[in-house]
BAPADREN-44204 format. One line per field, with one value per residue (C-alpha): chain; z, x, y; residue in three letters. Coordinates in steps of 0.05 Angstrom, whole numbers, plus 32768, in hexadecimal, padded with zeros to 4 digits. Example, Ala and Ser with C-alpha at 12.3 -4.5 7.8 and 13.67 -1.06 7.14 Angstrom:
% residues 2
kette <- A,A
w <- 809C,808F
u <- 80F6,8111
v <- 7FA6,7FEB
rest <- ALA,SER
//
This chain:
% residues 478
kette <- A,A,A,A,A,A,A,A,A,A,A,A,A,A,A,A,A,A,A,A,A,A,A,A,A,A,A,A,A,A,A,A,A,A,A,A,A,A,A,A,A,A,A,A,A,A,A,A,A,A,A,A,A,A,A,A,A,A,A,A,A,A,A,A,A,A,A,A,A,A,A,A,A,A,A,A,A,A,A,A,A,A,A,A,A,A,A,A,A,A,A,A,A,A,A,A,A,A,A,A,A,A,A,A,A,A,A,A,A,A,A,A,A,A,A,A,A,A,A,A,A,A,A,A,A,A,A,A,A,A,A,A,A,A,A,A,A,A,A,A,A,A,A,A,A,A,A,A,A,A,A,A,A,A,A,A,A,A,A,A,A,A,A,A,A,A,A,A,A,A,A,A,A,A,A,A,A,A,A,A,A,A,A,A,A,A,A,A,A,A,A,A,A,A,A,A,A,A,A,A,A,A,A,A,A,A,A,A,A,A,A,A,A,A,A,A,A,A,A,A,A,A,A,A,A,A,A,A,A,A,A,A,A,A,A,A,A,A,A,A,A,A,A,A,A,A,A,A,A,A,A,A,A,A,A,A,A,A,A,A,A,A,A,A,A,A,A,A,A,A,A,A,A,A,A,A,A,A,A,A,A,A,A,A,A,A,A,A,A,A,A,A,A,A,A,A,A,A,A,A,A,A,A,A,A,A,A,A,A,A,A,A,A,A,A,A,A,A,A,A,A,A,A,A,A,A,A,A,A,A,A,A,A,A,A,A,A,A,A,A,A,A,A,A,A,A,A,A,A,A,A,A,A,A,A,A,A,A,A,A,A,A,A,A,A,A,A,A,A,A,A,A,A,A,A,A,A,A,A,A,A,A,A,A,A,A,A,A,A,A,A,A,A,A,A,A,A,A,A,A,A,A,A,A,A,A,A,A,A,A,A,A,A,A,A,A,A,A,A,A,A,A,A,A,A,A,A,A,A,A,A,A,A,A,A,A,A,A,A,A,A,A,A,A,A,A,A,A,A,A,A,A,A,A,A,A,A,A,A,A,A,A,A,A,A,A,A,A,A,A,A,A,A,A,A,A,A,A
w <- 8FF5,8FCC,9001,9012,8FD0,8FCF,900C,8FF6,8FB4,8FDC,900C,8FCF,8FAF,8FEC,9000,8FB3,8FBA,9003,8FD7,8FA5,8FD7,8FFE,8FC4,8FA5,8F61,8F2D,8F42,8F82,8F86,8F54,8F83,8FBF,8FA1,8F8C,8FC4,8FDC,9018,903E,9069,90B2,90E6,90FE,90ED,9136,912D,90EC,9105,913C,911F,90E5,910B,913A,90F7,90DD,90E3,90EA,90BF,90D0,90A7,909E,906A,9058,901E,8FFC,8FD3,8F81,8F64,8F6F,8F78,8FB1,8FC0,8FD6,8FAA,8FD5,8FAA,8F7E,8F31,8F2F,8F64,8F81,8F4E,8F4C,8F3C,8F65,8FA7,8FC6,9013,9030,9063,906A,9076,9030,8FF5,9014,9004,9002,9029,9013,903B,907C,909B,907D,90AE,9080,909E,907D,908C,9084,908F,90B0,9085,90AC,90F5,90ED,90DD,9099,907B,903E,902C,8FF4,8FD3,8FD9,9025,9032,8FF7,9002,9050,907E,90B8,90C2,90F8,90FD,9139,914D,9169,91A8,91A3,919F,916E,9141,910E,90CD,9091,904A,9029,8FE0,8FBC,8F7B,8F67,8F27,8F48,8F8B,8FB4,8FEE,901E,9067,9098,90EA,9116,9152,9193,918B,915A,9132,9123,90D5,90A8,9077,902C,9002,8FB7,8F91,8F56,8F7D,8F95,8F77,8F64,8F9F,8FCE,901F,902C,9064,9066,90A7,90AC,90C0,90A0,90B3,90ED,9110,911E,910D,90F2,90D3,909A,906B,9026,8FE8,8FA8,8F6E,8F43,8F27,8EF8,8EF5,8ECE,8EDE,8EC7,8EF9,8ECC,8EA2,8ED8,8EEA,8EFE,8F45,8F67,8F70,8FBA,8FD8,9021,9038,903C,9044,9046,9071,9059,902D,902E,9064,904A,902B,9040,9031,906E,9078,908F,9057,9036,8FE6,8FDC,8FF0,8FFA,8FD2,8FB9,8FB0,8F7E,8FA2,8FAC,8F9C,8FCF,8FCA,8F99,8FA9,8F97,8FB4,8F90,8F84,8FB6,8F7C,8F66,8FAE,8FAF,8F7B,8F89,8FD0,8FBF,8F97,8FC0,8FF8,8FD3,8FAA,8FBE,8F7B,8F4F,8F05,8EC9,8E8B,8E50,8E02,8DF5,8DC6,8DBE,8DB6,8DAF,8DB9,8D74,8D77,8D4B,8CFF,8D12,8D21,8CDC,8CB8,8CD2,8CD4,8D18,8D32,8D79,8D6E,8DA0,8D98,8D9D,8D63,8D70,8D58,8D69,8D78,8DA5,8D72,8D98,8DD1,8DD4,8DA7,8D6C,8D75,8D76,8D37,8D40,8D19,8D1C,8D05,8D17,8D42,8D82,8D95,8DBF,8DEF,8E0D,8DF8,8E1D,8DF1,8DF0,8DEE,8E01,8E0D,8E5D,8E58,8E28,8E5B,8E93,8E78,8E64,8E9C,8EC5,8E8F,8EAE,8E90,8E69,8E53,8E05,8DF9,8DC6,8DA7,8D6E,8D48,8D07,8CCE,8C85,8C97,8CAE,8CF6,8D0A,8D47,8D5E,8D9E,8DC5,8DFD,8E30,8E52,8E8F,8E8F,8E8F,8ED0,8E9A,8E58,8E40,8E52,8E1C,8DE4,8DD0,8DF6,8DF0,8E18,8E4F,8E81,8E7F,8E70,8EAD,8ED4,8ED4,8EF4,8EE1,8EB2,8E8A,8E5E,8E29,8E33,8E24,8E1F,8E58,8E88,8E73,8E7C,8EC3,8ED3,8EB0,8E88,8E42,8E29,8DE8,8DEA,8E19,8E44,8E8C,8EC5,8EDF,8F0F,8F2C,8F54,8F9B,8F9E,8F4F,8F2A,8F17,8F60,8F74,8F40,8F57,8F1E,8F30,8F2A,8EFD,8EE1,8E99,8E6D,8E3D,8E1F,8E1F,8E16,8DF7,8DC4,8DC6,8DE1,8DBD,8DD0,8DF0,8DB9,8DB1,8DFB,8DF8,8DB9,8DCF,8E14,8DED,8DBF,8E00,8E24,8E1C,8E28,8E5A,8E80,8E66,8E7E,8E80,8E7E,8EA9,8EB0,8F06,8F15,8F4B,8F39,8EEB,8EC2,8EDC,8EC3,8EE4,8ED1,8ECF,8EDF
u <- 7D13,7D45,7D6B,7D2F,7D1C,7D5D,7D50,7D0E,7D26,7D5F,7D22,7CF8,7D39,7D4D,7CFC,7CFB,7D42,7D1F,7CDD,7D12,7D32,7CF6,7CD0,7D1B,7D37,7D2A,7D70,7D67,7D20,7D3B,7D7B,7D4F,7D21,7D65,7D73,7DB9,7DDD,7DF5,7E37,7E26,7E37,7E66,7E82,7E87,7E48,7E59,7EA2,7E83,7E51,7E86,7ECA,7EB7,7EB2,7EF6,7F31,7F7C,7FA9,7FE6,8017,8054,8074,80B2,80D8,8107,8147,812C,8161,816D,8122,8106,80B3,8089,805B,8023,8026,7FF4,7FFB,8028,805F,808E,808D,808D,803D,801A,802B,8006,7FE2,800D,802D,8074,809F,808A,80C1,80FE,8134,8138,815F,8173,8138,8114,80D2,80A7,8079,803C,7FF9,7FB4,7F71,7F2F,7EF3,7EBB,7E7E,7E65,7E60,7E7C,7EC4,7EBE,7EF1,7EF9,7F3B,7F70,7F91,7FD2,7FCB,7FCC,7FE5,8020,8013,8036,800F,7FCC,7FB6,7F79,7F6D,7F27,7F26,7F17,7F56,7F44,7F79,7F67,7F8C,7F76,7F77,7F6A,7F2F,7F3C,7F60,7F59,7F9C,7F71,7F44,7F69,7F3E,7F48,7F12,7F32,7F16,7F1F,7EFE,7EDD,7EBD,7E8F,7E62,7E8A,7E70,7E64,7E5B,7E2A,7E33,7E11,7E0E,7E45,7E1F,7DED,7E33,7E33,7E75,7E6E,7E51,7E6A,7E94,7ECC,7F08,7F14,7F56,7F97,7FC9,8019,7FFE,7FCF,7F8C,7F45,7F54,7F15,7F24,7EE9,7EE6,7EB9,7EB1,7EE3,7ECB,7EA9,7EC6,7F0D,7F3E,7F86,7FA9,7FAE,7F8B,7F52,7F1C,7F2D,7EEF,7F05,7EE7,7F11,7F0C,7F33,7F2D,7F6B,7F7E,7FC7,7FF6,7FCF,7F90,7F8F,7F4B,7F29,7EE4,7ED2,7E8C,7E50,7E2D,7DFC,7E35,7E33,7E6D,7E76,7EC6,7F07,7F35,7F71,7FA1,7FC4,7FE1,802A,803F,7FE8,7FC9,7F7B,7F82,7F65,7F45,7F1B,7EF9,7EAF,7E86,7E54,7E95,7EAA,7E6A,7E6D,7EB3,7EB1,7E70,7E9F,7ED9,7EAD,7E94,7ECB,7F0B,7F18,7EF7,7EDD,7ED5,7EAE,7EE5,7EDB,7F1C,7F2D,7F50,7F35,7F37,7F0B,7EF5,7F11,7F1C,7F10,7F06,7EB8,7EA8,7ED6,7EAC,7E71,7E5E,7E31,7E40,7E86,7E67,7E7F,7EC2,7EF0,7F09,7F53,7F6A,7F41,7F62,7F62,7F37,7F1A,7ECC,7ED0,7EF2,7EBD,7E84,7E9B,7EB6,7EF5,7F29,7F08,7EC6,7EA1,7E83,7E43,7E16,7E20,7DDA,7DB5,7DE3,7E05,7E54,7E71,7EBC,7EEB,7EDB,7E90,7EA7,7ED9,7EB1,7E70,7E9D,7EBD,7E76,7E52,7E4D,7E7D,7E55,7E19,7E15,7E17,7DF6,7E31,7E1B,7E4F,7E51,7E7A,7E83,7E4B,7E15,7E03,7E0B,7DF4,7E27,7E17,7E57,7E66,7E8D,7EC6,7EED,7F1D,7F66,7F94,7FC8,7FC8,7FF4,7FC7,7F9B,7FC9,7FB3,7F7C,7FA3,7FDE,7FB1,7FC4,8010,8018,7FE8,801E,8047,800F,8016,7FE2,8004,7FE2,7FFC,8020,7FF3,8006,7FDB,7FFA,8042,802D,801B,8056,8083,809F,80CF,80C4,8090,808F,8084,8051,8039,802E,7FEF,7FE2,8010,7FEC,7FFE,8037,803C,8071,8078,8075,80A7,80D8,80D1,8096,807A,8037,8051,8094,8094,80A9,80E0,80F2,80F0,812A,814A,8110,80F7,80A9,8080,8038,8018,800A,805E,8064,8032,8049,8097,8080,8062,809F,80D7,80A7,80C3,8114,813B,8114,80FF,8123,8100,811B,80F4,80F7,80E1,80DD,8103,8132,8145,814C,8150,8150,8117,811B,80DA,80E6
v <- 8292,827D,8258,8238,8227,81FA,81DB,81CF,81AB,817E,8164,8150,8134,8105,80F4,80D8,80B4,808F,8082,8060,8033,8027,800A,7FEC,7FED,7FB4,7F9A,7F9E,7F78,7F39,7F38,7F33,7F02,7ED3,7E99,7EC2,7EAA,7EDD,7EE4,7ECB,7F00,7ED1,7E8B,7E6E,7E4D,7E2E,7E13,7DF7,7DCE,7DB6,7DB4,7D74,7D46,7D6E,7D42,7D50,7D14,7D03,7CC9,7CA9,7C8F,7C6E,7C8F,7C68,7C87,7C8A,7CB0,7D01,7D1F,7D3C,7D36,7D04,7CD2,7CF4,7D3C,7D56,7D4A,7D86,7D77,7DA1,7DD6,7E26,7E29,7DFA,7DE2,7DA3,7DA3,7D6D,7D95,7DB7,7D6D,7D5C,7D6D,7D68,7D45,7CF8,7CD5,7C88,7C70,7C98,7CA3,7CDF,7CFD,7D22,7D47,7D5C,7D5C,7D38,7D2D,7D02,7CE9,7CA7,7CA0,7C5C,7C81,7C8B,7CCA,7CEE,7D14,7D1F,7CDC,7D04,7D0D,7CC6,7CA1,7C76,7C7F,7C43,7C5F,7C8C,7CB3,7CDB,7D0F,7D24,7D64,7D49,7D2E,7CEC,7CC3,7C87,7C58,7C69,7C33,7C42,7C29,7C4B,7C7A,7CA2,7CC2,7CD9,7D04,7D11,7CEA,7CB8,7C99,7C7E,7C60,7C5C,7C2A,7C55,7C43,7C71,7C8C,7CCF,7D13,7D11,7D52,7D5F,7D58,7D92,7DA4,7DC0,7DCE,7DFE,7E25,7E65,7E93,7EC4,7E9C,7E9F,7E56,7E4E,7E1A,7DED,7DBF,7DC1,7DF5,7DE3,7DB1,7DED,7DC6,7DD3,7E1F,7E3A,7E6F,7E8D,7EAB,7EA7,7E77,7E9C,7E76,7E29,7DF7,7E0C,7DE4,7DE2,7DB0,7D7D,7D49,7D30,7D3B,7D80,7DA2,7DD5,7E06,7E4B,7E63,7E9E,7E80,7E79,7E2E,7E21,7DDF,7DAD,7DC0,7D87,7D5F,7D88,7DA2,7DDD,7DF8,7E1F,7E4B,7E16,7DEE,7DBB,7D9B,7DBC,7DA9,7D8C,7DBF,7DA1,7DD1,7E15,7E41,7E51,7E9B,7EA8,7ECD,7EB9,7E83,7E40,7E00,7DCA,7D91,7D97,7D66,7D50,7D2F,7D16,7CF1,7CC0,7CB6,7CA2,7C74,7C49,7C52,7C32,7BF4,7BE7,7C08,7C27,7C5A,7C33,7C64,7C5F,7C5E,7C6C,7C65,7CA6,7CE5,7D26,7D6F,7DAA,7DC7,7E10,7E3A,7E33,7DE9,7DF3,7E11,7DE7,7DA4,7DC1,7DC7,7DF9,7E22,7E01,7DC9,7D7D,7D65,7D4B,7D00,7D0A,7CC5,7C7A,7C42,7C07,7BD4,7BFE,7C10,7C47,7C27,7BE7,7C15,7C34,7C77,7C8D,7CC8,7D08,7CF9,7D33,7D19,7D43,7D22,7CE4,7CC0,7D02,7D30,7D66,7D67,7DB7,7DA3,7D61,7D74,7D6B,7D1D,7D0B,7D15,7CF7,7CB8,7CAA,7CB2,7C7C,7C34,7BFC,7BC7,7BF2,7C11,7C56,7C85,7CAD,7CDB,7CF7,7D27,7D01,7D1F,7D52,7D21,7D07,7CBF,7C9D,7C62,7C34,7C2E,7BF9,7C22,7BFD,7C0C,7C41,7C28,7C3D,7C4B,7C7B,7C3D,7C04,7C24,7C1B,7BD9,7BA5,7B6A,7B95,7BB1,7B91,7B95,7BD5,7BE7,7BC7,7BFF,7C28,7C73,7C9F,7CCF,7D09,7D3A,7D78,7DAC,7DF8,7E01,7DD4,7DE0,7E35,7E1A,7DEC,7E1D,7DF2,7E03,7DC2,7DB8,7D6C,7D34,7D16,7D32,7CF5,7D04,7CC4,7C8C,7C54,7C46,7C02,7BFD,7BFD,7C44,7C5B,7C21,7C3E,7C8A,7CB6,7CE4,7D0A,7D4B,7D23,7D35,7CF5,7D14,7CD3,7C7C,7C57,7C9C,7CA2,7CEA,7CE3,7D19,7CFF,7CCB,7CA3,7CAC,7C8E,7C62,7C46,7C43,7C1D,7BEB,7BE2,7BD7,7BB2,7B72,7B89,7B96,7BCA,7C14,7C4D,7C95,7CD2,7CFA,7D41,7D5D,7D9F,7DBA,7D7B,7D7B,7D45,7CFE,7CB3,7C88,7C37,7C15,7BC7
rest <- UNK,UNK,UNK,UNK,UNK,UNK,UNK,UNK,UNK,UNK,UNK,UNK,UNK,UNK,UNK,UNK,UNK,UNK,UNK,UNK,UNK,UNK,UNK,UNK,UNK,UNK,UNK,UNK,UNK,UNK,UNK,UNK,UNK,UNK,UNK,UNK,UNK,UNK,UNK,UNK,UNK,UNK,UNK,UNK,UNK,UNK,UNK,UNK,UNK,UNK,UNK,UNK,UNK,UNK,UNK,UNK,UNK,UNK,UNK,UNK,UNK,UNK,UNK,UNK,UNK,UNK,UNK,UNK,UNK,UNK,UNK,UNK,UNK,UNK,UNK,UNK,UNK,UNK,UNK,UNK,UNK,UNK,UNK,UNK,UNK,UNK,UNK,UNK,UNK,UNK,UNK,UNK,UNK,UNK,UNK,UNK,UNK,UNK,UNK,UNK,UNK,UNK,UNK,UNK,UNK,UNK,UNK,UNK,UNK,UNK,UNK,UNK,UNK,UNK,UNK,UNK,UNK,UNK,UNK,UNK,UNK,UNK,UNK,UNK,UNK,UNK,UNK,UNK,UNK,UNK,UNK,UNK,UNK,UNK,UNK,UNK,UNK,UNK,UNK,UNK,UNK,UNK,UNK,UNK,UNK,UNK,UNK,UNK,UNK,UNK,UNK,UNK,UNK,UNK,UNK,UNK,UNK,UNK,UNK,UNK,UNK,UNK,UNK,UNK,UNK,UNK,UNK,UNK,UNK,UNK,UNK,UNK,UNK,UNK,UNK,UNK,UNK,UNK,UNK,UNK,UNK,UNK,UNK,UNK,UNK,UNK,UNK,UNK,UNK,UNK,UNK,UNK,UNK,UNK,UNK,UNK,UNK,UNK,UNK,UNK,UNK,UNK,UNK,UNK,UNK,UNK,UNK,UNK,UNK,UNK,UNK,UNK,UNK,UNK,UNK,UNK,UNK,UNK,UNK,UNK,UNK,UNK,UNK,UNK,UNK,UNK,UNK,UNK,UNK,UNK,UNK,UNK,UNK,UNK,UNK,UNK,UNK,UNK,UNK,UNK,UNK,UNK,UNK,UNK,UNK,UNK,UNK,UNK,UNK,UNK,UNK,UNK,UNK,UNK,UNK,UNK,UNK,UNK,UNK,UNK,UNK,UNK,UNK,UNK,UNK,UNK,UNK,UNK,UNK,UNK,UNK,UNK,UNK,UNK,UNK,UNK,UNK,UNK,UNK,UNK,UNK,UNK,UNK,UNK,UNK,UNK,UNK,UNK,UNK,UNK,UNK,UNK,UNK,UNK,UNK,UNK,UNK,UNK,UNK,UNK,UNK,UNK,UNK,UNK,UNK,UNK,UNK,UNK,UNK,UNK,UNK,UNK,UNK,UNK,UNK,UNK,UNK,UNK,UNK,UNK,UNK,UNK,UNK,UNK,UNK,UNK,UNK,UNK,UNK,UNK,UNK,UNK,UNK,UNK,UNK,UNK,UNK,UNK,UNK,UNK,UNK,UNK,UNK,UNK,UNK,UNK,UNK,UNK,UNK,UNK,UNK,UNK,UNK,UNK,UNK,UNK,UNK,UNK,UNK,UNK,UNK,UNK,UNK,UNK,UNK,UNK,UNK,UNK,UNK,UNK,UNK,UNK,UNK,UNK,UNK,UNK,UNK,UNK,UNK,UNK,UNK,UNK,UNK,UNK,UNK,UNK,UNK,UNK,UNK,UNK,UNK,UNK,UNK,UNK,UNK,UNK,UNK,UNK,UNK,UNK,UNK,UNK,UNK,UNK,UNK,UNK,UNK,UNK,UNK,UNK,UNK,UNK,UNK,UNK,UNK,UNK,UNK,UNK,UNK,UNK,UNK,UNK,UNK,UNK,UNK,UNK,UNK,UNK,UNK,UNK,UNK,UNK,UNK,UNK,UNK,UNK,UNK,UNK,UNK,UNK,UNK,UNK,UNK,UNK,UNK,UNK,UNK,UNK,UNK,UNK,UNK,UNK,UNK,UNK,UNK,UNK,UNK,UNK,UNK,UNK,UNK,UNK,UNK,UNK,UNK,UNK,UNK,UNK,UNK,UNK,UNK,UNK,UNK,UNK,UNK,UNK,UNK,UNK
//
């Protein structure tokens, strides 16, 4: 009886454990009732229906001798160093030679049937000569019809016989952190591979410059890679795969396609990207900073620093002032002002409230377009020749020196150099850190933008420059 009894209790125990799952747990039910896209049971389906508008980039470029350095102009903002590696493929960072042909690969792809093709600026920046190959194996010219070294964008097009396979652009705000997306390019030259993984993680900043804004993925992308598509298991386009974390196993990012949009749009009708510009310099309010303004939920950014001349300084605003709200939308951290800015139209007036000596103030501000140079902000009436230089440079944060392992406490980071300008011509790089001008020690920007504008009119300025992976270095800028 006793044995039986036990039994008896271990069938009422699992009936009431089946009654449980039958009629699901609180969890269970809002988890069911959530929109969650599942794993497929396969990904042929998916790789078939993206692959054909998947392209496979190949270029050549002619390198020309710029002092010891090794890399190409076409790496991401972080070079050739220990941290980050770019997508360019395994011909890219070696040695220069006096002057040679530089065979590079990537990926793309195909958003218009008339041979319209997004992929990475750094895939086909500096390029002599384009080729794209359709998985068919059909080959085309390619030309470029815009880049955006800022953002790490490019738009090319090819002039087909026939209309192209395009791929569909989704939403890369509705992308959740866990959510099913595979990779498709071409890793080290090796077509059309199709690898899968999930979203790590949204909005990821790393570094690479003021519009940072990646998504994490642990599907394995590779070198080549660069500017094929990241998607969702609908088969729609969420990100540009675009770089790695070297010696990572799991660790990579692609640019949101909410971004990619906007981009291309311009890219298309005007060849280059136009940003909104306030022309200031600012800093998150952390620590005892909140309280000590004022502010409440430590939201708002402080302005440490106004362009004399530029939009902000017309409209009013002055060092020390608290920015909290721009057109009614609420400002947390100098990501959410610098990408609202550069996303405002040039010409129209802006509402900027800001929190001065404890009291709010609304200020209308005319935005103006954002300079290609850090130093062709330094005064308006020097815009334009300092913008001939054409390279963007940004402080040396703790962050990004952590990432670029870098000893070095002062300086200034380039974080862009324009196709054919002079910068380019005379050999920066994207990730050179500026060490010094004309052997005056450069501690900020405001240091180099202030010491370019002083040796403008000599002989020439001469940077030292340090490169990772190539030490220190003197670059002359005609």
């Amino acid at each position: 009886m006793r044995q039986a009894s036990k039994f008896t209790k271990f069938l009422l125990v699992m009936v009431a454990v089946g009654l449980m799952l039958g009629a699901g747990f609180p969890r269970a039910e809002a988890a069911k009732n959530a929109p969650v896209r599942m794993i497929p049971q396969n990904f042929s389906d998916l790789a078939d229906t993206v692959s054909p508008a998947v392209v496979h980039i190949k270029v050549e470029k002619t390198v020309k001798a710029s002092g010891r350095s090794s890399g190409s102009s076409g790496q991401n903002p972080f070079g050739g160093n220990k941290q980050f590696k770019d997508f360019f493929g395994r011909h890219f960072g070696e040695q220069r030679q006096p002057e040679f042909k530089q065979p590079g690969q990537g990926s793309g792809f195909i958003i218009e049937k008339s041979g319209y093709i997004v992929t990475n600026n750094h895939v086909v920046e500096g390029a002599d000569e384009i080729k794209v190959v359709l998985k068919d194996e059909t080959q085309y010219d390619a030309v470029v019809v815009g880049l955006d070294p800022v953002t790490d964008i490019a738009l090319i097009k090819v002039d087909p016989k026939k209309s192209l396979p395009t791929v569909q652009l989704g939403s890369s705000a509705d992308l959740r952190v866990g959510e099913w997306v595979a990779a498709i390019g071409s890793p080290f030259g090796l077509e059309y591979t199709v690898t899968a993984g999930i979203v790590s993680a949204k909005g990821r900043v790393i570094g690479s410059g003021p519009y940072d804004d990646f998504i994490q993925t642990d599907a394995s992308i590779n070198p080549g890679n660069s500017g094929g598509p990241l998607i969702n298991m609908q088969g729609e386009v969420v990100g540009i795969n675009t770089m790695i974390i070297a010696g990572g196993q799991g660790i990579g990012f692609a640019i949101p396609v909410d971004q990619v949009k906007g981009i291309v749009s311009q890219l298309k009708s005007d060849g280059e990207v136009t940003r909104g510009w306030l022309g200031v310099t600012i800093q998150d309010l952390k620590g005892d900073l909140a309280q000590y303004y004022g502010v409440d939920g430590k939201s708002g950014v402080m302005v440490v620093d106004v362009v004399p001349g530029d939009p902000a300084d017309k409209g009013g605003v002055k060092p020390k002032d608290i920015i909290t709200i721009v057109n009614g939308k609420r400002i947390n951290t100098s990501r959410d002002l610098t990408n609202l800015a550069a996303n405002l139209v040039v010409g129209d007036t802006a509402n900027v409230t800001i929190l001065r000596d404890g009291k709010h103030k609304t200020l209308h501000v005319k935005i103006g377009k954002r300079p290609l140079t850090m130093a062709a902000a330094s005064q308006n009436q020097h815009e334009q020749k300092d913008s001939e230089y054409g390279f963007e440079v940004t402080e040396l944060t703790p962050e990004i020196a952590r990432r670029l392992n870098i000893k070095e406490t002062a300086g200034v980071i380039v974080v862009g150099v324009a196709p054919n300008s002079k910068a380019d011509a005379a050999g920066v790089k994207q990730g050179d850190l500026i060490i010094e001008v004309n052997r005056k020690n450069v501690d900020s920007v405001k240091d180099f933008k202030s010491l370019l504008d002083q040796y403008k009119d000599g002989d020439g300025i001469s940077l030292l420059v340090q490169r990772m992976n190539a030490g220190l270095m003197v670059i002359r800028l005609a």
